[in-house]
C-alpha positions as CSV (number, residue, x, y, z in Angstrom):
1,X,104.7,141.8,105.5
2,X,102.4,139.9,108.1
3,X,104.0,137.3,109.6
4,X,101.3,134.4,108.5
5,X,102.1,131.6,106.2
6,X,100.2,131.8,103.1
7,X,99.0,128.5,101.8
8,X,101.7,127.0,99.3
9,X,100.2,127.0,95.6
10,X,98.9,124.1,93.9
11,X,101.8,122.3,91.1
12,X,101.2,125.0,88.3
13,X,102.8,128.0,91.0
14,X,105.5,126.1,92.8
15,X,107.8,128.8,92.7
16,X,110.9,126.2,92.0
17,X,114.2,128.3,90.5
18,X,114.8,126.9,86.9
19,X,114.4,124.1,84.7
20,X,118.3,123.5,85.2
21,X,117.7,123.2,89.2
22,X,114.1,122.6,89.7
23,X,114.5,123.0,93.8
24,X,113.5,125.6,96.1
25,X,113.7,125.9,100.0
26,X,111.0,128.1,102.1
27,X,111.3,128.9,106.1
28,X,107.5,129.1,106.9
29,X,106.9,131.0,109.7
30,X,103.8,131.3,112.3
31,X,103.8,133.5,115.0
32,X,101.3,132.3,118.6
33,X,97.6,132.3,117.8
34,X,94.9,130.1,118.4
35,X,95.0,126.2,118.1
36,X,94.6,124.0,115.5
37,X,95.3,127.1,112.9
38,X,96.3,126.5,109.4
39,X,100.0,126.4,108.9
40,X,100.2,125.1,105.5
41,X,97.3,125.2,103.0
42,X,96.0,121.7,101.4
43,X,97.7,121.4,98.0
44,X,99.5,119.0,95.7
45,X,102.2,119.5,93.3
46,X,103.9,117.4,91.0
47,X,107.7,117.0,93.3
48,X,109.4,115.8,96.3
49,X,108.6,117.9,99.5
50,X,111.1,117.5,102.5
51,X,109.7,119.2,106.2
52,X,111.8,119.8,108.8
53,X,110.6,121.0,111.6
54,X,112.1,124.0,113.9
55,X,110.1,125.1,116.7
56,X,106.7,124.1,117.7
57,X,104.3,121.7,117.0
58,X,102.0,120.8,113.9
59,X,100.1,117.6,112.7
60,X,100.5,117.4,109.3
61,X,97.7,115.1,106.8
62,X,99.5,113.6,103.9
63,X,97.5,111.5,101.6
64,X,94.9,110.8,104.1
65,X,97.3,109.8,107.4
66,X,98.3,112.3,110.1
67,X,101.8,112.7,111.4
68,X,102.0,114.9,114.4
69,X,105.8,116.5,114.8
70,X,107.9,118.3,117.0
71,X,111.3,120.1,116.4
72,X,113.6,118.1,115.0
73,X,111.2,115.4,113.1
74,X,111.4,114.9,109.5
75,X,108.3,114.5,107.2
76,X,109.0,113.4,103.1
77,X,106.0,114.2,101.1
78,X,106.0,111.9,97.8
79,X,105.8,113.7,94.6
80,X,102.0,114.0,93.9
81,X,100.8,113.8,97.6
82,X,98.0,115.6,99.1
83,X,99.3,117.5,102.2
84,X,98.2,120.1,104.8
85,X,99.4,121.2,108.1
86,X,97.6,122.7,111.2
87,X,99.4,123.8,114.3
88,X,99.3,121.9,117.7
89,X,100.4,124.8,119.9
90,X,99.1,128.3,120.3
91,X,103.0,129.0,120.3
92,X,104.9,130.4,117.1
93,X,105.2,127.5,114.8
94,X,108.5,127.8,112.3
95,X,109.3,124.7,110.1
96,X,111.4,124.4,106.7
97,X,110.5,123.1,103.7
98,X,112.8,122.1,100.2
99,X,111.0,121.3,97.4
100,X,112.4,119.8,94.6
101,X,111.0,118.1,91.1
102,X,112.4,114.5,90.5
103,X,114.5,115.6,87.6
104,X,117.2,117.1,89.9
105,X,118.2,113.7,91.0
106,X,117.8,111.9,87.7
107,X,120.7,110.1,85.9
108,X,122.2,111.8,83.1
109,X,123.8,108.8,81.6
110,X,122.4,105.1,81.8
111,X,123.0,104.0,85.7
112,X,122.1,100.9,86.5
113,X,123.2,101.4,90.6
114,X,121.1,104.7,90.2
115,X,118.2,102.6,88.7
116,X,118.6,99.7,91.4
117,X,118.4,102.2,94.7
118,X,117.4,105.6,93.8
119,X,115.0,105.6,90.7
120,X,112.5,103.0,92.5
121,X,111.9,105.9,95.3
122,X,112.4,109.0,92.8
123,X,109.6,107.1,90.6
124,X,107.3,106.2,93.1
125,X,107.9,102.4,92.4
126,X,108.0,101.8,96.3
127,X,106.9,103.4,99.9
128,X,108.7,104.6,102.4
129,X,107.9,106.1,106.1
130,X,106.7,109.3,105.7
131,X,108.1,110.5,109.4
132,X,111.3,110.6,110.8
133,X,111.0,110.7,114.3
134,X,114.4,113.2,115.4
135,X,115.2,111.0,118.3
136,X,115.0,107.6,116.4
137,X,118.1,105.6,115.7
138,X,120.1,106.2,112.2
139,X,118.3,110.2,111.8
140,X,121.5,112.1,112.7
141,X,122.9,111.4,109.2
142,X,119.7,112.5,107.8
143,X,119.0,115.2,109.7
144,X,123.4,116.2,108.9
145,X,122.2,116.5,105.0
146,X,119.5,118.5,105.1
147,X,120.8,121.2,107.2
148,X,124.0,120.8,105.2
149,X,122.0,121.4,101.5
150,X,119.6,124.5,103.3
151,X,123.3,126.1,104.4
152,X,124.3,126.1,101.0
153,X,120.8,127.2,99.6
154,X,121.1,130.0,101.5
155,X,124.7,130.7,101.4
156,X,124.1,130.7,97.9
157,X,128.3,130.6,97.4
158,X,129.7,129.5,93.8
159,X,128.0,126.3,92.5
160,X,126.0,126.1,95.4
161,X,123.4,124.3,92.9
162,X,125.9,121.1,92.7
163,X,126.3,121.5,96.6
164,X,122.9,120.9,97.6
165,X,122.0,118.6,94.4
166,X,125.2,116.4,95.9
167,X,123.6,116.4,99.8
168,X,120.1,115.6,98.1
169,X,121.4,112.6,96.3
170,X,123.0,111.5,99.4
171,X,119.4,111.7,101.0
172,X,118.0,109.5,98.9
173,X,121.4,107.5,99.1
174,X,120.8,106.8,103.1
175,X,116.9,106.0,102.5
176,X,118.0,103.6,99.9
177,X,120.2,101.8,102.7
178,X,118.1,101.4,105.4
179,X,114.9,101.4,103.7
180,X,114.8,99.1,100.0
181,X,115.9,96.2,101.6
182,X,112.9,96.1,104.0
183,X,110.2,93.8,103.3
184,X,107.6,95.8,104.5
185,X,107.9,97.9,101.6
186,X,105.1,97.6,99.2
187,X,104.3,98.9,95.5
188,X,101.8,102.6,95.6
189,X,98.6,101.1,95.0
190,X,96.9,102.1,91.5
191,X,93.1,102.4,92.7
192,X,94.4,104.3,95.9
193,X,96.5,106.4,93.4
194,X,93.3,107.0,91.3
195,X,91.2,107.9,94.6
196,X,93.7,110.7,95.4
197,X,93.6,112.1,91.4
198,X,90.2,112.4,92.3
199,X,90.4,115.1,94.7
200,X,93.0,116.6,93.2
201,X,90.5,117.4,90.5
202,X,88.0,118.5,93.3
203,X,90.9,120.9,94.6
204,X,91.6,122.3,91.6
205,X,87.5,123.2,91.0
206,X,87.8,124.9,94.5
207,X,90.1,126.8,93.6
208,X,89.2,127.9,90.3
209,X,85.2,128.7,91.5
210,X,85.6,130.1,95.1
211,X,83.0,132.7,94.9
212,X,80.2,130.1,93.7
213,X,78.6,127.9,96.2
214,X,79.1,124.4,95.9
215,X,76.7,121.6,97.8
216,X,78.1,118.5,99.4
217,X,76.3,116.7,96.7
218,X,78.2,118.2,93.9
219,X,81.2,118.0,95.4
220,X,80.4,113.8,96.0
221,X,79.8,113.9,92.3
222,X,82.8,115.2,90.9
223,X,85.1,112.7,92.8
224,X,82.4,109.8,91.8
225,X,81.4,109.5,95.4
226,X,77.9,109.1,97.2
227,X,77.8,111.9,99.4
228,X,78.5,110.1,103.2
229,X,81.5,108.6,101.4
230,X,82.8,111.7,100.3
231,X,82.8,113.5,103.4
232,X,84.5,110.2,105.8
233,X,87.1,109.8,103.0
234,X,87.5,113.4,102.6
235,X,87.7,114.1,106.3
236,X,90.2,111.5,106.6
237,X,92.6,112.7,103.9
238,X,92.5,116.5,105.0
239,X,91.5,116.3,108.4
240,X,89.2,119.1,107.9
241,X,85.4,118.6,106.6
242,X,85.1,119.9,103.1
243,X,82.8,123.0,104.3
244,X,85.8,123.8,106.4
245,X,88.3,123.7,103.1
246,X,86.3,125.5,101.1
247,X,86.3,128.2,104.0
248,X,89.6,127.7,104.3
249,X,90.4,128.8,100.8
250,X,88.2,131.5,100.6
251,X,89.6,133.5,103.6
252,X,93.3,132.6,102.2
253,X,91.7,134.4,98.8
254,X,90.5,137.1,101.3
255,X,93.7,137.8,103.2
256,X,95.6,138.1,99.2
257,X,92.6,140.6,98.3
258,X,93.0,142.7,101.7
259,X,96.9,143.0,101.5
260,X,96.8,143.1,97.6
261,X,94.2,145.6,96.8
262,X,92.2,148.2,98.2
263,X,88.5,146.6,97.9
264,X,86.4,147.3,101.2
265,X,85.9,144.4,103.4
266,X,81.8,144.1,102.4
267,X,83.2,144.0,98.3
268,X,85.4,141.3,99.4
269,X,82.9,139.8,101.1
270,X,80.9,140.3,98.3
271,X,83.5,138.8,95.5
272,X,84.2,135.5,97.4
273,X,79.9,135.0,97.8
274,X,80.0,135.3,101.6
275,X,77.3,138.0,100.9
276,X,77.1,139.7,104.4
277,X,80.0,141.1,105.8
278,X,79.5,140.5,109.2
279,X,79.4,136.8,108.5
280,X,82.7,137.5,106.5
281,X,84.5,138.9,109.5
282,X,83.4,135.9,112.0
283,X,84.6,133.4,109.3
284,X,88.0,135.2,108.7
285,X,88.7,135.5,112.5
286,X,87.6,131.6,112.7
287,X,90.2,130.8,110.3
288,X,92.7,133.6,110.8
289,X,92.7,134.2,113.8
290,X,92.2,137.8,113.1
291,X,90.0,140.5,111.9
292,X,89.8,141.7,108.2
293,X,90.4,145.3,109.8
294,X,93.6,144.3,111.6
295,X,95.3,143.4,108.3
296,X,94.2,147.0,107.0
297,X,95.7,148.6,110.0
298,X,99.3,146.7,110.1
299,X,99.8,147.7,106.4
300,X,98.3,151.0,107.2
301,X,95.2,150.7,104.8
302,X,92.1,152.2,105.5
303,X,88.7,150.5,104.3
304,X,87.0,153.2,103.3
């Protein structure tokens, strides 16, 4: 396999384990390339996303504000939160990732000391900081339970599922402490909460119509925009400009098609309505980094 991390999947292919332990855990790796390269594809899904970051540097957007990190930092993604990461070094760029659906950490019986500190976060009823800074006071005990529930995920040793449930809940425990009694700490905004549905819906065309064009305009009227609204507010969620996504995506669609199948580069140019391959190959080395033909070579495909 080619080391370059494919875009995670939007909330209907989140590739968690079971209904009994909706959790999963991913070491995304990146090796050196150019700057500012994709290292995690804009998505959304319906659960709790911890990043922990490894080696290198990223900025990563998550419902509309940018957290740049460095080893050691800690990013929590709320459950229904726009994200997307690009890299902030031509170095290799490794960082993990444990996603996990709500329902893992939910009361089985009535609780009301679960219902008092946990359920508010687990629910969305209040904010918290996104970034954990690895050098900031009070993130060693943090930092302690995450590596603790990725050594049992990957240890996988009997009821290793109550293991990292147990260092989870702990988590959520500690971010109860230091953060629920803060004042700062405000309710999620409805209209914002509203804004952000809208491009989830806009996403979720992109994905579904990649090969067909789609104008600026139409993109303004699906989120129920005018069209210099759309692209400031979209600009500022993503960091990228929404011709950029939707380049974005269709060169992730191209990299599946070329390692997947055994379509010439000009009929997968053709199928994702980049029409002339040349153009193709400039956007996919733009975005990748790479050439279509290099792909073909490392997996020892011809594209004939």
């Amino acid at each position: 396999m080619i080391d370059i991390t494919y875009p995670q999947e939007l909330k209907e292919n989140t590739n968690l384990l079971n209904g009994h332990f909706p959790l999963n855990i991913f070491r995304n790796q990146v090796s050196a390339g150019s700057l500012n390269r994709c290292i995690l594809g804009l998505h959304w899904h319906e659960h709790f996303e911890i990043i922990y970051m490894m080696t290198g540097s990223a900025i990563f957007h998550i419902d509309s504000q940018p957290y740049e990190v460095s080893p050691h930092d800690i990013l929590i993604v709320p459950a229904g939160g726009l994200h997307v990461g690009y890299s902030l070094t031509e170095e290799r760029v490794e960082y993990l990732a444990i996603v996990f659906n709500a329902t893992l950490l939910n009361a089985q019986f009535p609780n009301p000391v679960h219902n008092q500190f946990i359920a508010p976060i687990l629910d969305g009823q209040v904010s918290f900081p996104i970034k954990h800074e690895g050098n900031e006071p009070g993130i060693e005990p943090l930092r302690q339970v995450i590596l603790r529930a990725i050594d049992e995920f990957e240890r996988k040793e009997l009821a290793y599922e109550i293991a990292v449930q147990s260092q989870l809940y702990y988590f959520f425990t500690l971010l109860s402490r230091k953060y629920l009694p803060d004042r700062r700490l405000k309710k999620t905004s409805a209209a914002y909460s509203h804004n952000i549905a809208r491009f989830k819906k806009l996403i979720l065309h992109v994905e579904n119509h990649y090969a067909s064009k789609i104008t600026i305009d139409e993109a303004a009227q699906i989120v129920c925009m005018n069209a210099y609204h759309f692209c400031k507010t979209f600009k500022k969620m993503t960091g990228r400009t929404f011709i950029e996504f939707v380049n974005l995506h269709r060169m992730d669609e191209a990299q599946r098609l070329l390692e997947e199948t055994d379509l010439t580069v000009t009929e997968i140019s053709e199928i994702l309505g980049c029409g002339n391959p040349n153009y193709f190959t400039k956007l996919f080395k733009k975005y990748k980094g790479i050439a279509p033909s290099h792909i073909r070579k490392v997996l020892g495909k011809s594209d004939s």
